[in-house]
OpenMM code with the backbone's topology and positions (N, CA, C; nanometers):
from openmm import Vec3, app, unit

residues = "UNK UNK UNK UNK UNK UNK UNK UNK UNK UNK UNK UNK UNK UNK UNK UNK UNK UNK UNK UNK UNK UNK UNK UNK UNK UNK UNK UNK UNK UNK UNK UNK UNK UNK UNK UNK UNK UNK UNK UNK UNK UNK UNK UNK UNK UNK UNK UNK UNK UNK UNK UNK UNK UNK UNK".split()
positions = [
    Vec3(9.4179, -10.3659, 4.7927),
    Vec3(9.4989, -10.2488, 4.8240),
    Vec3(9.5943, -10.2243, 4.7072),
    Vec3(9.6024, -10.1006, 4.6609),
    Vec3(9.6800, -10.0786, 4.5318),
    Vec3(9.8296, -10.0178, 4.5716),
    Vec3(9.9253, -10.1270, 4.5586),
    Vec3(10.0743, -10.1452, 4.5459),
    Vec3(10.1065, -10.0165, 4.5560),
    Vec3(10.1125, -9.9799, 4.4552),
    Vec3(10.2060, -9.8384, 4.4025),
    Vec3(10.1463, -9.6820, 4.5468),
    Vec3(10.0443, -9.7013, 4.5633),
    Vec3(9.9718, -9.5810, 4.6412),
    Vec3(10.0199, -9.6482, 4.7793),
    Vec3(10.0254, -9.7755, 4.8396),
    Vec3(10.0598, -9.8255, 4.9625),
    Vec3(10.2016, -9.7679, 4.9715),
    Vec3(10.2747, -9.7949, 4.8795),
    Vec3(10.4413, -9.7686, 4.8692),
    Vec3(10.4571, -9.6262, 4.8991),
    Vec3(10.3635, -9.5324, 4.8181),
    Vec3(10.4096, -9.4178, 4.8998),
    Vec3(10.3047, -9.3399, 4.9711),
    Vec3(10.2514, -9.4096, 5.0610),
    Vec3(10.1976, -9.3703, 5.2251),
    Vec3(10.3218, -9.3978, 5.2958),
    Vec3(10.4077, -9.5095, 5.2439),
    Vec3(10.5213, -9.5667, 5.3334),
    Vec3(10.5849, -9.4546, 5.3593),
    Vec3(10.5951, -9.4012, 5.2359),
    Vec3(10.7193, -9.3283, 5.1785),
    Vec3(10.7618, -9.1911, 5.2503),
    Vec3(10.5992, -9.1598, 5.1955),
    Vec3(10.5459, -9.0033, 5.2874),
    Vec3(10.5767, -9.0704, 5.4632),
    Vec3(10.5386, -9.1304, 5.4994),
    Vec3(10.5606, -9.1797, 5.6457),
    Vec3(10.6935, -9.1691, 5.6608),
    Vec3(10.7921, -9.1783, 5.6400),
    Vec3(10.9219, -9.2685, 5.6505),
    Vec3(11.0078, -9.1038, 5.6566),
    Vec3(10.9872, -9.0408, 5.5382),
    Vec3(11.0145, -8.9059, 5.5255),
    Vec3(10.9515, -8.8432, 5.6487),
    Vec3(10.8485, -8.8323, 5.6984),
    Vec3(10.7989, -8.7576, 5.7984),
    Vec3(10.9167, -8.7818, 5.9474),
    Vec3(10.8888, -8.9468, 5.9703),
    Vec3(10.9599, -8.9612, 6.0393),
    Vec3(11.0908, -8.9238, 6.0976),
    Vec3(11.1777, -8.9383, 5.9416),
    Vec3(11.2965, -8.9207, 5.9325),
    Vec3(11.3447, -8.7479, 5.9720),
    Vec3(11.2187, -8.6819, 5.9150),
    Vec3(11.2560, -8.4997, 5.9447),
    Vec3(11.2409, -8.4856, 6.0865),
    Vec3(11.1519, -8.5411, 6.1634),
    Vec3(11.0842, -8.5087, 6.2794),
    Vec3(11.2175, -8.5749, 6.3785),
    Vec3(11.2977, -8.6694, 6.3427),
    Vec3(11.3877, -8.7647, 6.4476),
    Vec3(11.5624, -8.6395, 6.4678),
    Vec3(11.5004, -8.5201, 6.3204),
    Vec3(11.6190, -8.4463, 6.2634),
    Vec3(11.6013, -8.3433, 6.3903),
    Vec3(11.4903, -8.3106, 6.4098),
    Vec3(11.4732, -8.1281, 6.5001),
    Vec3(11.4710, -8.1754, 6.5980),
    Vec3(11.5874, -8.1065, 6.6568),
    Vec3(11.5970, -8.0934, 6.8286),
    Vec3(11.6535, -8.0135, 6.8391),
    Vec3(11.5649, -7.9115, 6.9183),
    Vec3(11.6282, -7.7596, 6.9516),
    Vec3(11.6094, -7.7279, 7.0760),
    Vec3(11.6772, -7.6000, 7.1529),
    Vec3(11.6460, -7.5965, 7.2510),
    Vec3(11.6268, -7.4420, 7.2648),
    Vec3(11.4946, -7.3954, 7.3589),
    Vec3(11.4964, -7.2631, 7.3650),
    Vec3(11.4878, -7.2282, 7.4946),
    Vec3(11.5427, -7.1748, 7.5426),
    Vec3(11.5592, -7.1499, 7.6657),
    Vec3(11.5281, -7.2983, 7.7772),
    Vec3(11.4011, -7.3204, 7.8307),
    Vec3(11.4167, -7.4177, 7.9212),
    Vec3(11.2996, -7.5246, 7.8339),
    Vec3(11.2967, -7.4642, 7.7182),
    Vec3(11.1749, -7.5337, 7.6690),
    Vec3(11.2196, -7.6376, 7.5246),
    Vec3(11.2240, -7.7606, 7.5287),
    Vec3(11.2770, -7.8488, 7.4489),
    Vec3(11.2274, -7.8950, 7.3135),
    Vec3(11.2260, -7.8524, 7.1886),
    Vec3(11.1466, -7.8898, 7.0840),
    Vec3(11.2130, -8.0316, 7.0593),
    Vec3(11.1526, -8.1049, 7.0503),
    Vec3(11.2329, -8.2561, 7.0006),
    Vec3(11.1054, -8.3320, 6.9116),
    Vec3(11.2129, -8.4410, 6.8674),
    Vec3(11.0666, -8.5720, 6.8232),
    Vec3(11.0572, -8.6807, 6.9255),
    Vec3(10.9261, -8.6740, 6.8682),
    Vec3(10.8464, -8.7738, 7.0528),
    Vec3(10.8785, -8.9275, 6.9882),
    Vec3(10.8526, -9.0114, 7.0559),
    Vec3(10.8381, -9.1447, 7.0437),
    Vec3(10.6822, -9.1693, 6.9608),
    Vec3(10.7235, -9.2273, 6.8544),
    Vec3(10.5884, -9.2776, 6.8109),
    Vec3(10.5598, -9.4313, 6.7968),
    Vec3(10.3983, -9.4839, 6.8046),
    Vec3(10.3896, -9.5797, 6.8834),
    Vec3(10.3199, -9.6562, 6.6947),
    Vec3(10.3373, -9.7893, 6.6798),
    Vec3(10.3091, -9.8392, 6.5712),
    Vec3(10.1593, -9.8307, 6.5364),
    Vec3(10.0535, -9.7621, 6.6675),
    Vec3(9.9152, -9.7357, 6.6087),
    Vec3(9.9177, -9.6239, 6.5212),
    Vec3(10.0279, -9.5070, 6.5891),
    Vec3(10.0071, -9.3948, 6.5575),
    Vec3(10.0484, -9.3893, 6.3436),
    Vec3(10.1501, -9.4750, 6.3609),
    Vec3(10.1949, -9.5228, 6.2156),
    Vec3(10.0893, -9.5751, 6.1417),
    Vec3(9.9980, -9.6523, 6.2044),
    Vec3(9.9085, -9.7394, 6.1176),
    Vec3(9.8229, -9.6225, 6.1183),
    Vec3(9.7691, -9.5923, 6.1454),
    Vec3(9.6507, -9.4454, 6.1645),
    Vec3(9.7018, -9.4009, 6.0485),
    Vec3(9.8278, -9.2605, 6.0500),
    Vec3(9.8765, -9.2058, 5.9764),
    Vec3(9.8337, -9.3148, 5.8312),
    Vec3(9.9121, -9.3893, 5.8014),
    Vec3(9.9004, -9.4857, 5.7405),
    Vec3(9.8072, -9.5164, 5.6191),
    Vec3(9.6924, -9.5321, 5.7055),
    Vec3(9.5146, -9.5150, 5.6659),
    Vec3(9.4603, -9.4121, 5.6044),
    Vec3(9.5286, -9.3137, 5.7175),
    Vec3(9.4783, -9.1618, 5.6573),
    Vec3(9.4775, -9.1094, 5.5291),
    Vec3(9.6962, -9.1630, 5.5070),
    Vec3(9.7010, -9.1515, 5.4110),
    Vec3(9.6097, -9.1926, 5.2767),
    Vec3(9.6196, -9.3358, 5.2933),
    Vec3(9.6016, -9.4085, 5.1815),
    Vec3(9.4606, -9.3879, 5.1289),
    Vec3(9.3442, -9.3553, 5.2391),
    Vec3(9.2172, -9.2505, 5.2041),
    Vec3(9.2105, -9.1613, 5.1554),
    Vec3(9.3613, -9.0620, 5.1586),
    Vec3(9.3037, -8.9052, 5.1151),
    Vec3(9.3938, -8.9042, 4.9028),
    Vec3(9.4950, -8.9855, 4.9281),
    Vec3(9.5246, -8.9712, 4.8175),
    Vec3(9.4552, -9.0334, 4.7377),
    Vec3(9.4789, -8.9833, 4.5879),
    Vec3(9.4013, -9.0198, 4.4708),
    Vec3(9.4306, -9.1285, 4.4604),
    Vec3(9.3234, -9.2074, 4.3653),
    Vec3(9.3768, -9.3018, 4.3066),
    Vec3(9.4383, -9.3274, 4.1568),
] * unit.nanometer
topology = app.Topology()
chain = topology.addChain("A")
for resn in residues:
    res = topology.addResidue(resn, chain)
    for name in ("N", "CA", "C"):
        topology.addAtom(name, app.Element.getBySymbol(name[0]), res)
């Protein structure tokens, strides 16, 4: 697994996270928020990443 490309799947992850934990709005009776995410859903993401970017 190549270091530097693992570091930023983290990275991109961590950032995602961090925006998504930011929005919570509310519109009328209907709640935009960030959900709970579960450590598969991280490892998935994760994978995805580290497949689609270059090397």
């Amino acid at each position: 697994m190549d270091y530097e490309k693992a570091n930023l799947c983290l990275e991109l992850i961590k950032a995602m996270l961090e925006h998504n934990a930011k929005i919570n709005t509310t519109i009328g009776k209907t709640s935009i928020g960030s959900e709970q995410v579960t450590a598969e859903q991280v490892a998935k993401d994760f994978l995805h990443l580290y497949k689609v970017l270059p090397d």
